[in-house]
N, C-alpha and C positions, 0 to 999 in steps of 0.2 A: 557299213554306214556310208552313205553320201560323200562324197569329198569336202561337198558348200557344209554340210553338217559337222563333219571331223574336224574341218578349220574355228568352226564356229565355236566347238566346244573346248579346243588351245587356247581361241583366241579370252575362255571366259574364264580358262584356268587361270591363264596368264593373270588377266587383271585380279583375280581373287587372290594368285599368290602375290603379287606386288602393294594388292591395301595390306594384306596381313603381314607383309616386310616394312611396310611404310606407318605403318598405327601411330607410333609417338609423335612423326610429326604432320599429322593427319590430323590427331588431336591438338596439338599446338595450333593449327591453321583453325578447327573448330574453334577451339577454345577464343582466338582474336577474334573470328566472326561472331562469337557470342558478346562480346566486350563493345566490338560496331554497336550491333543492336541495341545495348544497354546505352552507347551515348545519343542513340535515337530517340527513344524512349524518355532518357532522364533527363539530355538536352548539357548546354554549355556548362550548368552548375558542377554536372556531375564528373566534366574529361579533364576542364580546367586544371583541377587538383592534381591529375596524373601526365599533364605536360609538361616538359622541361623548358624554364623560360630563366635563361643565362644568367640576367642580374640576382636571380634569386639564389639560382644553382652557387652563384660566386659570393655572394650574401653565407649562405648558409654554410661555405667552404670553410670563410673565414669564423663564425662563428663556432665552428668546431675545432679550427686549431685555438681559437683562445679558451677553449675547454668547456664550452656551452653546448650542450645537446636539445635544446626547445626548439630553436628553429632552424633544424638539420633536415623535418622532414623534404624539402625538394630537392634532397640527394636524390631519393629514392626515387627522383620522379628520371632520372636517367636510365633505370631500364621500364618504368611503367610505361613510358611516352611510347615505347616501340609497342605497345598494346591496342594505339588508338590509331584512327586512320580520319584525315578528312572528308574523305567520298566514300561513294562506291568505288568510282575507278577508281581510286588512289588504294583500296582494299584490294580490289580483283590484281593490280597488275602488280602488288607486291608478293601478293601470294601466289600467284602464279610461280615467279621466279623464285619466291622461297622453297616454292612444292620442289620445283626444279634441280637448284642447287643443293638441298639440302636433300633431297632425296639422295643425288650422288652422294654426296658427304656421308649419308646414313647408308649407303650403302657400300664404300670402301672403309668408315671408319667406324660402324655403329650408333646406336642410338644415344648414348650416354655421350659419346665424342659431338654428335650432331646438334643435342643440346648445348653441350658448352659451350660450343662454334656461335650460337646463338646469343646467349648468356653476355661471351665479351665481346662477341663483334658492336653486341647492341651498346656495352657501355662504350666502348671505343668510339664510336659513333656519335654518343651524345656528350663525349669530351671534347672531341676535337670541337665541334660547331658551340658548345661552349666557349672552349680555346681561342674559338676564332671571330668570335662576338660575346666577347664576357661582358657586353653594358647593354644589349637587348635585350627588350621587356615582351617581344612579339615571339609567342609560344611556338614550340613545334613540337612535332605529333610522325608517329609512324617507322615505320620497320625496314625501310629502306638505308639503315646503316647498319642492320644484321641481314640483309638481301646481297648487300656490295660486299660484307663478309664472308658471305659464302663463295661467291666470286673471287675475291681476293685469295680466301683458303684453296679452292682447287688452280688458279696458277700457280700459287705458292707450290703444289704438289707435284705439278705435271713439269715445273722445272727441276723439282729433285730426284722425282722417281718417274719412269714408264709406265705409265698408266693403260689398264685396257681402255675397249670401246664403252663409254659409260649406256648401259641399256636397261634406265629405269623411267617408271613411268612416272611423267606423264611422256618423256621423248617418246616420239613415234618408233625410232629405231636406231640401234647403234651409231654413233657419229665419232669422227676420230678424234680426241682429247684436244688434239692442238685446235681445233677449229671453235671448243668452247671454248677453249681458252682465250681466244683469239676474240670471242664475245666477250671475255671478260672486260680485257683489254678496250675494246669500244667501249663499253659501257663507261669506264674508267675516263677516257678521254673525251668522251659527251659531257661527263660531270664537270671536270676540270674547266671545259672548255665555257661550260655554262659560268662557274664560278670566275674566270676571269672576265667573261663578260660582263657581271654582274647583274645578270637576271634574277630578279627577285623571285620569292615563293617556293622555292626548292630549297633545303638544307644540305647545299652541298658540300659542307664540311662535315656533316654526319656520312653521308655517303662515303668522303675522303677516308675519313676515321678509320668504320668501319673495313674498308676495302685494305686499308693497312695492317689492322688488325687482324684479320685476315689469312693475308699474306706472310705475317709470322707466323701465326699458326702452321700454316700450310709447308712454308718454309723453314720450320726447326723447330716445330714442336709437337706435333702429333707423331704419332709411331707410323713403319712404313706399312700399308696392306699388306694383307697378307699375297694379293693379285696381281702387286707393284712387283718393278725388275727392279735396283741400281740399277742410274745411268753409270 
């Protein structure tokens, strides 16, 4: 066979075994993209309901410590908000990064560990930006505080344990841990740096959140790879 052939046919193994490693959160990215659409479709009536908007979240907090559960529902909207996205761009480039990081994540910790990584980074996410404007009525939307999660969780890792070259796709090819890491770390310091600016239209306390949550995980509480050395 051909050489251009032989490479051709690695190179389609490769991607066939990488969807068939990456499926759950393949589907999870599906699954948001389908959720887009629906608020294309149904329009403001239908995302509203599933956005986190602070005075409510903190309305509803206190109604449930004095033992009321009717108007509890915009608890829930703390993890549904990271289902909705405002754009497109605002779709594409968190899911980019989600596919990213979470693919590592799914691929030193599993898929069951990659969901959860998901799960709290997103509520951590829409605590803190609650925490940190509990009297705003001006909604937010989006999965960029389980995106900084995943971020947060692989620094949290690569300072505990030695990590290989992480080589999932979508990366084109091997790169050595400390240099994601090293992205994570930017990414982190773009936020901050936004948020003391105060540039509006970003929730960068969701990012924060996230990223801290994260970071514990990453940092004392997920088990070590099986791939991982002790430092």
């Amino acid at each position: 066979m051909p050489e251009r052939k032989l490479c051709d046919v690695h190179r389609i193994l490769h991607l066939t075994s990488a969807f068939r490693q990456q499926w759950p959160l393949l589907a999870l990215i599906a699954f948001i993209a389908v959720v887009y659409l629906m608020q294309m479709i149904l329009g403001v009536t239908f995302e509203y309901r599933f956005m986190v908007v602070p005075s409510a979240v903190v309305d509803a907090f206190h109604c449930l410590r004095a033992g009321g559960f009717s108007e509890t529902a915009p608890l829930f909207t703390l993890f549904s908000a990271a289902l909705l996205h405002g754009n497109i761009g605002h779709l594409l480039g968190n899911m980019l990064y989600l596919w990213i990081f979470g693919a590592v994540a799914a691929d030193l910790l599993g898929h069951r560990w990659m969901l959860l990584v998901f799960i709290f980074t997103t509520l951590c996410g829409s605590v803190c930006h609650v925490g940190l404007n509990p009297q705003e009525t001006i909604p937010m939307l989006g999965a960029s505080g389980a995106v900084m999660g995943f971020e947060g969780l692989y620094l949290g890792m690569v300072i505990r344990w030695r990590l290989p070259n992480p080589h999932v796709w979508p990366i084109a090819r091997p790169i050595p841990p400390a240099h994601l890491a090293t992205l994570c770390v930017m990414g982190l310091l773009m936020d901050f740096g936004g948020y003391i600016g105060g540039n509006m239209g970003v929730a960068y306390g969701a990012h924060l959140g996230g990223f801290i949550g994260g970071v514990v995980l990453g940092g004392g509480v997920v088990p070590m790879p099986r791939v991982a050395l002790p430092r």
